[in-house]
Each structure stands twice: as structure tokens, then as C-alpha cells.
FIRO-325138 format. One record per residue (C-alpha): residue in one letter; x, y, z. Coordinates in steps of 0.001 Angstrom, whole numbers, plus 524288, in hexadecimal, padded with zeros to 5 digits. Layout:
% FIRO-325138
A|X|Y|Z
...
//
This chain:
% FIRO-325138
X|28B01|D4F82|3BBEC
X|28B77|D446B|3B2F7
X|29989|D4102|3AEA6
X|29B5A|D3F5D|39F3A
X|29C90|D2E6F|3A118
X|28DF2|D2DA7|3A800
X|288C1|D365D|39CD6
X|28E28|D2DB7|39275
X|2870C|D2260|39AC1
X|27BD8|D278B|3950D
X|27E23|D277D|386AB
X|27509|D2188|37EB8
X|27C62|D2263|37332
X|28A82|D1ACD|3763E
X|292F6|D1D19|36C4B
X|29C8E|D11B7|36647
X|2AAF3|D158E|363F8
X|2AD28|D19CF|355A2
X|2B715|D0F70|353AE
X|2AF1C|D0364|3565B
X|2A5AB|D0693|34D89
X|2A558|D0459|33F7A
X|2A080|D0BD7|332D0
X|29D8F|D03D3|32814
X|2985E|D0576|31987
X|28BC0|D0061|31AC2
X|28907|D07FC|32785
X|28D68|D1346|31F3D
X|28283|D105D|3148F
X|27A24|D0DE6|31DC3
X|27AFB|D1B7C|32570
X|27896|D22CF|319DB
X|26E1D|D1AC7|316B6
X|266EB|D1E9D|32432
X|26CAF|D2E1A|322D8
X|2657B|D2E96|316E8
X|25995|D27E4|31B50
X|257F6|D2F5E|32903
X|25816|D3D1A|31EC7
X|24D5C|D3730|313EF
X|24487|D3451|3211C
X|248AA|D4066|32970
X|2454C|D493D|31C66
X|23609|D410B|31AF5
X|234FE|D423A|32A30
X|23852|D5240|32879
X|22DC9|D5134|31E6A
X|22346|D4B8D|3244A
X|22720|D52AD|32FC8
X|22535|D60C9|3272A
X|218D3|D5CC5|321C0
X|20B78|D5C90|3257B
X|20025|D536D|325EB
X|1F148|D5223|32735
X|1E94B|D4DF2|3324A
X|1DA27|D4956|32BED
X|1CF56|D4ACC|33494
X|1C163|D4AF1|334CE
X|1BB81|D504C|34042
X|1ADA8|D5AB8|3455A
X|1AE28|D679E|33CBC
X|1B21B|D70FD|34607
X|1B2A7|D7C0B|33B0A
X|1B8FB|D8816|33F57
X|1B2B2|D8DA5|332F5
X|1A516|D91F0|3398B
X|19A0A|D8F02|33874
X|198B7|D914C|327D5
X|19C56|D8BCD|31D2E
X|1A02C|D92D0|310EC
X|19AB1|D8E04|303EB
X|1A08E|D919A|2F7DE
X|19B58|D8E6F|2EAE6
X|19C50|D92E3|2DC45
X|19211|D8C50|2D4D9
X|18C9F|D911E|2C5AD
X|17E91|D8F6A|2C1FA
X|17DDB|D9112|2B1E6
X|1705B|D9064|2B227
X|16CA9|D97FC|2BE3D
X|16B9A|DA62B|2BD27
X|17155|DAF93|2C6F2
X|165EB|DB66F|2C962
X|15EF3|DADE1|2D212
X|169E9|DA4C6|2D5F6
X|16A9C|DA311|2E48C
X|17513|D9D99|2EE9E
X|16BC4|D97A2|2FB40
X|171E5|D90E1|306AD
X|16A4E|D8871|31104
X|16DA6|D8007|31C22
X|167E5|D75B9|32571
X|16558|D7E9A|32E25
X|15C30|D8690|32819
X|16602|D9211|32331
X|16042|D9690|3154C
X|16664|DA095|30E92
X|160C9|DA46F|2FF91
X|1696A|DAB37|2F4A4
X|174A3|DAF49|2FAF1
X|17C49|DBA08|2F5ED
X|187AC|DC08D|2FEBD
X|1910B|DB47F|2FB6F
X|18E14|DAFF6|2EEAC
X|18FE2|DB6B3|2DFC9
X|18816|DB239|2D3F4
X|18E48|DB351|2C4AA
X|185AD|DB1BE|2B926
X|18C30|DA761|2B13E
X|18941|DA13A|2A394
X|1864C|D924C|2A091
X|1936C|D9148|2A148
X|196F3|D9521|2AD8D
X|19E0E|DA186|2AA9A
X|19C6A|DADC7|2B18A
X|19486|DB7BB|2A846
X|1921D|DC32E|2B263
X|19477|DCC5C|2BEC3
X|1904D|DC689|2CA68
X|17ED1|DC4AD|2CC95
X|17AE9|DCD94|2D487
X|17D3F|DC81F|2E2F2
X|1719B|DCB7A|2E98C
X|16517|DC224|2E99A
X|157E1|DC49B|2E1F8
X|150D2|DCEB6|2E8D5
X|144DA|DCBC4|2F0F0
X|13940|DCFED|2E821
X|12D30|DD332|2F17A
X|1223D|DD780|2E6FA
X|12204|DCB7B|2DCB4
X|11788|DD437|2D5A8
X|10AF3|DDB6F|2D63B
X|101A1|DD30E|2E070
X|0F47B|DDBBE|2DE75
X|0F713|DD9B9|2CF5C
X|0F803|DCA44|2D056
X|0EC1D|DCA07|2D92B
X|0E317|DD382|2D112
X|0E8CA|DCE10|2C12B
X|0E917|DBF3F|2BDD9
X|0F4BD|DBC9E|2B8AF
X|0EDEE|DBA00|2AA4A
X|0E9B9|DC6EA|2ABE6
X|0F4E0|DCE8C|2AD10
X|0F936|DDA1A|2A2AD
X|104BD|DD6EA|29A5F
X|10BF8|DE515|29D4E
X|11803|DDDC5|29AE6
X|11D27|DD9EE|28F97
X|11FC8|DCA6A|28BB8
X|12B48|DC880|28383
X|13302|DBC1B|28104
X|13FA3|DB5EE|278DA
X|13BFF|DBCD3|26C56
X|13703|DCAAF|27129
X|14049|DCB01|27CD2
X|14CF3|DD1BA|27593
X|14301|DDB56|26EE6
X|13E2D|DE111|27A88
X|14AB8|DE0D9|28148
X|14FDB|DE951|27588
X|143F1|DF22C|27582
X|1436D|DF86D|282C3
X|14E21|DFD1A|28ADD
X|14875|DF5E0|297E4
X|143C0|DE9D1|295B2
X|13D21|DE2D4|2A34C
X|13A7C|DD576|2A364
X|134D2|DCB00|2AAAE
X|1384D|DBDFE|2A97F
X|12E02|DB5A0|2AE0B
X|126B1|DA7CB|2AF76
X|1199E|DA585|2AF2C
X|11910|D9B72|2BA36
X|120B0|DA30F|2C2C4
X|11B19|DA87F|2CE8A
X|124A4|DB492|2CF17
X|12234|DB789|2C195
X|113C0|DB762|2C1F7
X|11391|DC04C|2CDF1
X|11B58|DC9BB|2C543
X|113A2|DCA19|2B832
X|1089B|DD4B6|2BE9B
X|111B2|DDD5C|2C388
X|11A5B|DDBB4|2B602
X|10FF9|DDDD7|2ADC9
X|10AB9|DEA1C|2B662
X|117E4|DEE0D|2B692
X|1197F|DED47|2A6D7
X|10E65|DF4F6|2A555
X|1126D|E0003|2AE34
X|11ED6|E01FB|2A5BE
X|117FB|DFFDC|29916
X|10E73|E0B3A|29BA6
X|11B5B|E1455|2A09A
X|12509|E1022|2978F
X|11C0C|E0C77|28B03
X|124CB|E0062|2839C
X|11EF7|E0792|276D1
X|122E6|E159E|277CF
X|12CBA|E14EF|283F6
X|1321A|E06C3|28525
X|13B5A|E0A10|28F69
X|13A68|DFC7A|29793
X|13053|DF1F6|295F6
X|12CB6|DE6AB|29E24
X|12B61|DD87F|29870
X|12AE9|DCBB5|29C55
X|12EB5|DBE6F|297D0
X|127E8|DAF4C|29AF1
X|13565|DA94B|29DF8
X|12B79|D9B55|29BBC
X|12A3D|D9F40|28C94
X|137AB|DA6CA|28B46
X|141E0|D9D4F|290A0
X|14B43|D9FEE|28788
X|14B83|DAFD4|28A09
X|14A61|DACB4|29866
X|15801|DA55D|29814
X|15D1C|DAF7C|291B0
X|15A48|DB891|29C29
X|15F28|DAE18|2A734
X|15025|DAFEA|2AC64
X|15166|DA3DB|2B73F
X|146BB|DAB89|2C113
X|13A09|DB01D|2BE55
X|134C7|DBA26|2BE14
X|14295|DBF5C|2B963
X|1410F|DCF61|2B634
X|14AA1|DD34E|2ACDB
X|14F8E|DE2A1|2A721
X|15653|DE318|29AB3
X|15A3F|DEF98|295AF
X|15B6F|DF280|286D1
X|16949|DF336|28218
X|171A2|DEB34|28D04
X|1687D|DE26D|290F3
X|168A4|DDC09|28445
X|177E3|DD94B|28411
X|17C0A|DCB1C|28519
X|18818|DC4D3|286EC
X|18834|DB6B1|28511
X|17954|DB78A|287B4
X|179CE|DBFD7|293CB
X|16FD6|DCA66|29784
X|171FA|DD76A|29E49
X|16652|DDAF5|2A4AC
X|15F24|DDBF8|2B22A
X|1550E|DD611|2BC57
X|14A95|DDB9B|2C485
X|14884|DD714|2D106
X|14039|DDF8C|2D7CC
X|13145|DE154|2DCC1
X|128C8|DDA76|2D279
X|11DFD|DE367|2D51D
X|1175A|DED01|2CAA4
X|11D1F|DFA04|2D19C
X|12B7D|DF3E6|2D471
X|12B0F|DF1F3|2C663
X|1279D|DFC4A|2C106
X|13065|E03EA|2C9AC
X|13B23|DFB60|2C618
X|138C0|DFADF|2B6C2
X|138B7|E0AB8|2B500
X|143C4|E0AB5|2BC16
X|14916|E030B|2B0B5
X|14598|E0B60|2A73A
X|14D29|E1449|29F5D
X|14B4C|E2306|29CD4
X|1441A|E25B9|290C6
X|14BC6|E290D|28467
X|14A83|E3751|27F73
X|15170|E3BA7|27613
X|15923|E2F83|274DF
X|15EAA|E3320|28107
X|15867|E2B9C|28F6F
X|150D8|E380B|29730
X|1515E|E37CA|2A4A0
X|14741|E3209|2AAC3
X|143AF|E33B9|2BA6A
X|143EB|E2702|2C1DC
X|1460E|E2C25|2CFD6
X|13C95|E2959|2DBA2
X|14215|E1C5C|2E236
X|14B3D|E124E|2E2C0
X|151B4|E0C1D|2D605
X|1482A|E0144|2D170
X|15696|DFC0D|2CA80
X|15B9C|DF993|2D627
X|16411|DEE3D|2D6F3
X|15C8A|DE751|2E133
X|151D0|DE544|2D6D7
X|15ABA|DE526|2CA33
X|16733|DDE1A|2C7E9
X|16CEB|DD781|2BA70
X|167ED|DCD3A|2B4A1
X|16E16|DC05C|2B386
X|178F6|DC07E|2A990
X|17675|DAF91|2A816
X|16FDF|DA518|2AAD9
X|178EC|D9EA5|2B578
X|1819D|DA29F|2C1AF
X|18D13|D9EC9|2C916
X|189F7|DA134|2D77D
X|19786|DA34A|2DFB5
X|199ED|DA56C|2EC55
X|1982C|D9F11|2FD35
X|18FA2|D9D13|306B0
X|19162|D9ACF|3158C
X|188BE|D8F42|31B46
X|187B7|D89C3|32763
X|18D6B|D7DA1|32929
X|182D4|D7567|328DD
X|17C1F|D6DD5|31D56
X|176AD|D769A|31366
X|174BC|D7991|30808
X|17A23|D84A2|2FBCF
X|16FB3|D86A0|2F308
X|16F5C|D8DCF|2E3F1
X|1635B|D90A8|2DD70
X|15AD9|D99F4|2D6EB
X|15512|DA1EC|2E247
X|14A40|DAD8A|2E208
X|13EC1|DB2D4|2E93C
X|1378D|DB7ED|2DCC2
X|13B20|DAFB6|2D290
X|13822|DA401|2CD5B
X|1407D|D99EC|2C6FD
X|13D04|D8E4C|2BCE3
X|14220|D8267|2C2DD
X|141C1|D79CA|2B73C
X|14C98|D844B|2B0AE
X|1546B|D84CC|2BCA5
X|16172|D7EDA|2B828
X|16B51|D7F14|2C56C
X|1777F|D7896|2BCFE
X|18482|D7F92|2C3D9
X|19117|D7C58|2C4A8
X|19841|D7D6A|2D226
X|1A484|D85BA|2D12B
X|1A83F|D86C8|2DFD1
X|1A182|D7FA9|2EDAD
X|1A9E8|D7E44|2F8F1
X|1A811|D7EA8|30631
X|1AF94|D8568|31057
X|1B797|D9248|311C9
X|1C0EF|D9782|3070D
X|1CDE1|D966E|30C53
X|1DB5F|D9DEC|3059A
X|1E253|D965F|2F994
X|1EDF2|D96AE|2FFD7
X|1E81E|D9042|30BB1
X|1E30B|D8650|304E5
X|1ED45|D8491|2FB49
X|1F570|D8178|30828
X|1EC97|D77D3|30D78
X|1E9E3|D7141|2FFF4
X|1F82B|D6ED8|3012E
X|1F9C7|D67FD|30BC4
X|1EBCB|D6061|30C03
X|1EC19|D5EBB|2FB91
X|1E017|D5472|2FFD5
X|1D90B|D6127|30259
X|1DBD2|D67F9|2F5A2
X|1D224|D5E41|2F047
X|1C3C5|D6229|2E917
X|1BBD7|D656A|2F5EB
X|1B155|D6CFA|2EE3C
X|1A99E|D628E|2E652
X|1A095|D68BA|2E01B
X|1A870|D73E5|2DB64
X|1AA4F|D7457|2CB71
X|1A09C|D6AF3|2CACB
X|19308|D6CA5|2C0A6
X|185D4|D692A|2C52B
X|17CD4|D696F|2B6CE
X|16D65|D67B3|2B7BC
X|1682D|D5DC3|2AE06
X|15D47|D6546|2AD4C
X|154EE|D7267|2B539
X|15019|D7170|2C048
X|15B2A|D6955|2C816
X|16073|D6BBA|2D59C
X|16E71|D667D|2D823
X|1714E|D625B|2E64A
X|17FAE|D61ED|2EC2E
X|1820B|D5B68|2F845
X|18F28|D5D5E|2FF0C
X|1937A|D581D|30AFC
X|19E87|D6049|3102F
X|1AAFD|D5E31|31871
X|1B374|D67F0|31F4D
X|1C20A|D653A|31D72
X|1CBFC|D6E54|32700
X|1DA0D|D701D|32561
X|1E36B|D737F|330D3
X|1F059|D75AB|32BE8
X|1FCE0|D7957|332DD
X|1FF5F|D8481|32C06
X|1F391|D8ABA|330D0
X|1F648|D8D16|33D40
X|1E69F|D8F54|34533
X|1DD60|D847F|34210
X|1D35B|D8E88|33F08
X|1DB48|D910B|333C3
X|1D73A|D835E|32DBA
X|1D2B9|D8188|32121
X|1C893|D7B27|31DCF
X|1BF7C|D7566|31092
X|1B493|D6FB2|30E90
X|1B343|D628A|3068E
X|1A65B|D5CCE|30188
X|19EEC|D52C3|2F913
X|19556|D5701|2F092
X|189F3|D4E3A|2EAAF
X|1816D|D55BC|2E0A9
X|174D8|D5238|2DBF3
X|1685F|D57FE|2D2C4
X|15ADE|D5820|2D3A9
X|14E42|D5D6C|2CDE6
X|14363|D64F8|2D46E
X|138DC|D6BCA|2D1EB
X|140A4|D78EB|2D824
X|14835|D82E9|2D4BE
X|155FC|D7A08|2D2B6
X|16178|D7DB9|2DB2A
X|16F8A|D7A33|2DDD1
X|17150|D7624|2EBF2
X|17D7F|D7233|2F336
X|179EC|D69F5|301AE
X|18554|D6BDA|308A7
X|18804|D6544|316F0
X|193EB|D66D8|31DBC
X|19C59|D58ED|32662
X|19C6B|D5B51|336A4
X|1A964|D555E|3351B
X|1B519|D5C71|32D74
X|1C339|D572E|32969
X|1CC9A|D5D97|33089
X|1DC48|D5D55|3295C
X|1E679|D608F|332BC
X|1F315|D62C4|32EFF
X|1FE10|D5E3B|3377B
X|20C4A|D5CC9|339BB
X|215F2|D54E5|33FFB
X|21DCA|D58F4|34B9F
X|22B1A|D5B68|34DBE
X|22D67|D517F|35860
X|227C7|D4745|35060
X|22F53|D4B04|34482
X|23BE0|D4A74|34E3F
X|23781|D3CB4|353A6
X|23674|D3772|34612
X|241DF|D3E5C|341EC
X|24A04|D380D|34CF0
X|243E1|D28F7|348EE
X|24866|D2AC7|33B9C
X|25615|D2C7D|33F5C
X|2563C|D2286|3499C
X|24F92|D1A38|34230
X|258E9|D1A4F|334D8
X|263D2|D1977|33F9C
X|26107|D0DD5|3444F
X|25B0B|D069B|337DE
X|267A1|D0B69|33154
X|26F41|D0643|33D75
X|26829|CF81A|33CC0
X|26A4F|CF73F|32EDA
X|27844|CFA89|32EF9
X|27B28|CF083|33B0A
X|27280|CE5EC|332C0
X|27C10|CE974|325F4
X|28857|CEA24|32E30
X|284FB|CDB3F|33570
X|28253|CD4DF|327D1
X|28EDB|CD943|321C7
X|29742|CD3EE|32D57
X|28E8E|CC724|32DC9
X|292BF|CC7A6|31DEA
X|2A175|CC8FE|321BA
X|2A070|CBEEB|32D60
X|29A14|CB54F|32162
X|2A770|CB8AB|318BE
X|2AF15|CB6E2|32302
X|2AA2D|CA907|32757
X|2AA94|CA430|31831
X|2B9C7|CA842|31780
X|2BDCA|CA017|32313
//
């Protein structure tokens, strides 16, 4: 056992008897000075020590996000009609998929941009297989053909419309290939229903057409951007208009003589006896109404087009144009101005997650989606605008997320536009390629024995300072005593 004496051997801390030491004023001043000083830096070191910080790096993207990337975009077209608008994604390795539907919602929309309507029907154009009558164009020039329907335009267009109570017609082109294809079967077709339903004594539907090439004007008005576009107007709603806008139908069904036929006296409405409608036997197959062949017309000439897409992450390409398998489309009248509402990159994440990590990374909370509110305008038809974007990943690990599949992450990019004309049918395409190297933000703390280490050389440190400052003060006043003293002897 060690006696009390060899334990004191050891102090390291010898203490001098109170009575030889001395207090004075300035040691006093001094003391509080340091006191004072050790609690401003022991409160910054607490600080610092209850805060976090960022680690920047950029290394390999090792997404934990799969193998897709989500795409979402908002973009209005004022001068691109619903009808035939169509979302088409391709990549570099030969994925190519046409007018998707499941993911993305189409609005008709006025020159303004404002929603006018219920939601386009989401499905694409159906596939037309008969484009028309092929013994008919074979056997009759096309000079040669009977005029069974009848050709209105501007003038005679309302009069007809108010006349009959079914009013079919087709919207056409002469230098389309569609359209010609149709004309034989049309015309056979008109004549059929003109010997059934005489436009004379019954005039229960009647089937017209109209040279979009000589009627501009009319075919505007009817948002006729395809050709040949088949029309149904029935007398007393079809003639409504708000602000311009038409409530009627399209066909797009079989283009042959007996699919329309079939189609067109399904259309028709019982005969009026009495001034009351008789009841008229239809039966004897499917609906030729069906939805599959007849939806609504468009309400306007332009569409916003909302919605995402999952890519692969590889370069590629999101594509908006007008798209059909039996139609045509004037290029030169093609105008693809649009103005971008929404294009990001990257999975939608909770506001409240966000709003958390905006918070502590406010460099993040920055405009990541260029293009978005921004307004592409065509000088003129027939121009395709380009977007190129080059895009990074950025991924946020924060501490209060406690798995790092839990991370956040967004997706930056530049975006250089550009227009051109062609010859083509314009469209809006946006090149997209993705960096093999992401940013990685990594939040971190410090620890507790490092706060304690610091915390223990700010004391120290303010001790001694104060202490060397104090014994500098106390020598100079006794050298300025020891100087009074000398001068009085």
C-alpha cells in the first residue's frame, strides 16, 4: 500500500500556499476577460459541433434507382391538334416505341394556352386495314369516277349542315395518297345512301366532301390537320359554338364501300311520322358507333400533352409529332410552336422530403429544370426545334435518413435548343444523354471526441494566454514602480 506522502510525490499539480500568493486588480480584469472569452468560443464550438456539413464528390453512377429513368414533361402545342398528336421515345439501342398512351393525358387548349375541354380520348388512332375499294381503283380512272357525294365549301357548308339531321363529311386533299384511295369507295358509298335515304324526299343523312386545298379557311375551322379527316355533324348541337368551338365527331374506321355504308345507317335517325321519330329496326350485328371507330372531335386547334415516360438510361431521344398510319399531313402548315410547362428528370420525391433537404443544401434548391416555363415560337411552318441536354445525376445522403437507399436524388442538365427546316413533317425533339459520373452530397457531422478535444484546447488555451498576459502586465507595472523608486532617491 502506498502511504498518503508517496502519492502526493506524484502530483502534477503542486499547489502554492494561499498566503504567498497575491490577487491583484489587473489579474482580476484579466480573469474575467478569459471567463468570458472561454464561453463566446465554448458556445461557437457547441455550434459547429450541433451542425452539419457537406462532403462534394464526384464519383461512377452507381444508381440504386434501376435501370430507368423517369421523364416527366408538360409541354402545350397551340397549333397542334390533339387528334393526331403523338408522344414517341427511342434510344441508341434500337428501342422504338410510337404514340404512347398508358402514361401520358392530352387537353385541347386554345392559342392561348388555356384548357378548353375534358381530356382527348387516350387511346391512339386505330389501325385502318381497307384504305378503300381496290377492284374500284383498278377498274375506274380516277377522272372517271361518279360524283355520289356531294361538294360543298365556305359558303354552302352551314346550309347543308342546317338542312339534314346527319351531315358526313370528308375532309380531303387532292395530292394526298390516303385521300385519293378513299374518293371510290366515298363516292360508291354516297350513292348507296342517296338511293336509300333520297336527300329530296327523305334527307335523313347525306354524305359530302370538302377540297381542304380550296377551303382553307372552313378547314381551320374544323381543326382538319390530317387528311382524309371524316367528320359527323348532327343538326341542332353540332352547330353550337363557344368561343369558336365545335361539337361533333370522327370516323375512323374501314374506308371500304360496305364498312361505310354499314357505319353511315347506323347513323341515321328513325324517320319522322307524325312529327314524332318511328321506330326503326337496326338489329343484326355489332354497333357500327362503336367507340373504337367514333370518338369526339377536336374541340381546338392545339394541345397540351402531360404526363412520363420511363427510358433506359442510355442516350435517346423524346419525340412529339403528328403521327398516323392513314393520314396524311401538309408539312408546309405544320406549325410545332409549344411552350414547355414541366421537363425534369428523375423520380418525384415527397415535399416534405425535399423541403428538408432544400434546407440544408439551399445550393440545391436552385432551377435544375431549364427548359421548364420556357417558349419555343416557329418563325414560320414547317420547322423542327431540336433540344440537346446533357444530364447529371446529383445524390443526397443525409443523416436524418438513416439507409443510404433512402437517398435522394435529382437530376440537373443543360439544354441547347436549336430550329431547322425540312422538307418533313416538323417535330419537337428533345436528345437527351445521361453523365457516367454523378455528384454525390454527403452530409456529415462532427464527433464527440473531437468536439471534447477542441473543447479542452479552448480552455487551456485562454488559460494560459490569459496567464502570459497577466504575468507580462504584472512585470511592467513593478518595472514602472522600480523606475519611481530610483528617480526619488
Amino acid at each position: 500500500m502506498f502511504s498518503s506522502s508517496k502519492l502526493k510525490s506524484i502530483d502534477f499539480y503542486r499547489k502554492i500556499p494561499r498566503d504567498l500568493t497575491e490577487a491583484s486588480l489587473s489579474g482580476a480584469g484579466i480573469s474575467i476577460i478569459a471567463a468570458l472569452w472561454m464561453v463566446f468560443l465554448f458556445g461557437m464550438e457547441l455550434n459547429n459541433y450541433l451542425s452539419v456539413s457537406t462532403m462534394t464528390s464526384v464519383v461512377v453512377d452507381r444508381s440504386r434507382d434501376g435501370e430507368y429513368l423517369r421523364i416527366d414533361f408538360n409541354l402545350s402545342f397551340p397549333a397542334l391538334s390533339c387528334e393526331f398528336a403523338s408522344v414517341d421515345v427511342s434510344d441508341v439501342l434500337g428501342t422504338h416505341r410510337f404514340n404512347l398512351t398508358k402514361t401520358v393525358r392530352k387537353f385541347p387548349i386554345n392559342s392561348h394556352l388555356q384548357r378548353i375541354g375534358q381530356e382527348v380520348h387516350p387511346g391512339p388512332v386505330p389501325n385502318i386495314n381497307s384504305h378503300g375499294d381496290a377492284q374500284v381503283e383498278e377498274d375506274i380512272p380516277y377522272e372517271q369516277l361518279g360524283e355520289g357525294a356531294v361538294d360543298i365549301n365556305q359558303n354552302t357548308f352551314d346550309l347543308y349542315a342546317l338542312r339534314f339531321p346527319v351531315l358526313v363529311v370528308n375532309f380531303h386533299a387532292p395530292w394526298c395518297t390516303w385521300s385519293n384511295r378513299l374518293k371510290p369507295s366515298w363516292e360508291r358509298a354516297a350513292q348507296i345512301l342517296a338511293e336509300r335515304y333520297n336527300p329530296e324526299s327523305d334527307g335523313r343523312i347525306l354524305l359530302a366532301k370538302v377540297d381542304c386545298t380550296q377551303n382553307q379557311a372552313l378547314c381551320r375551322k374544323h381543326h382538319i390537320q390530317g387528311y382524309p379527316s371524316i367528320r359527323i355533324f348532327r343538326r341542332g348541337h353540332d352547330l353550337r359554338e363557344e368561343h369558336g368551338h365545335h361539337d361533333h365527331e370522327s370516323y375512323y374506321g374501314e374506308r371500304d364501300t360496305d364498312s361505310l355504308v354499314a357505319f353511315m345507317t347506323g347513323l341515321v335517325p328513325p324517320p319522322v311520322v307524325d312529327g314524332r321519330y318511328a321506330i326503326e329496326d337496326k338489329s343484326g350485328g355489332t354497333d357500327p358507333t362503336n367507340s373504337t371507330i367514333k370518338r369526339p372531335a377536336p374541340r381546338s386547334g392545339g394541345c397540351r400533352i402531360e404526363g412520363f415516360v420511363k427510358v433506359k438510361k442510355v442516350p435517346g431521344e423524346l419525340m412529339i409529332s403528328a403521327h398516323s398510319g392513314s393520314h396524311s399531313f401538309d408539312a408546309a402548315k405544320m406549325n410545332m410552336t409549344h411552350h414547355v410547362g414541366l421537363f425534369s428528370f428523375g423520380n418525384k420525391h415527397s415535399r416534405r422530403s425535399m423541403k428538408g433537404v432544400n434546407h440544408l443544401f439551399p445550393e440545391l434548391d436552385s432551377d435544375v429544370d431549364r427548359l421548364t416555363g420556357e417558349f419555343f415560337v416557329s418563325d414560320h411552318d414547317n420547322i423542327t426545334h431540336d433540344h440537346y441536354l446533357q444530364v447529371v445525376k446529383t445524390e443526397v445522403i443525409s443523416l436524418r435518413r438513416r439507409k443510404d437507399s433512402e437517398a435522394l436524388d435529382r437530376y440537373d442538365y443543360t439544354a441547347h435548343s436549336n430550329q431547322l427546316q425540312s422538307t418533313s413533317v416538323p417535330v419537337v425533339k428533345f436528345h437527351y444523354e445521361l453523365s457516367p459520373m454523378q455528384v454525390l452530397v454527403r452530409e456529415t457531422r462532427r464527433s464527440f471526441s473531437h468536439f471534447i478535444t477542441n473543447l479542452c484546447a479552448i480552455i487551456g488555451g485562454v488559460f494560459t494566454v490569459a496567464g502570459i498576459v497577466d504575468a507580462m502586465f504584472h512585470n511592467a507595472i513593478r518595472m514602472v514602480k522600480k523606475m519611481e523608486l530610483g528617480k526619488q532617491f
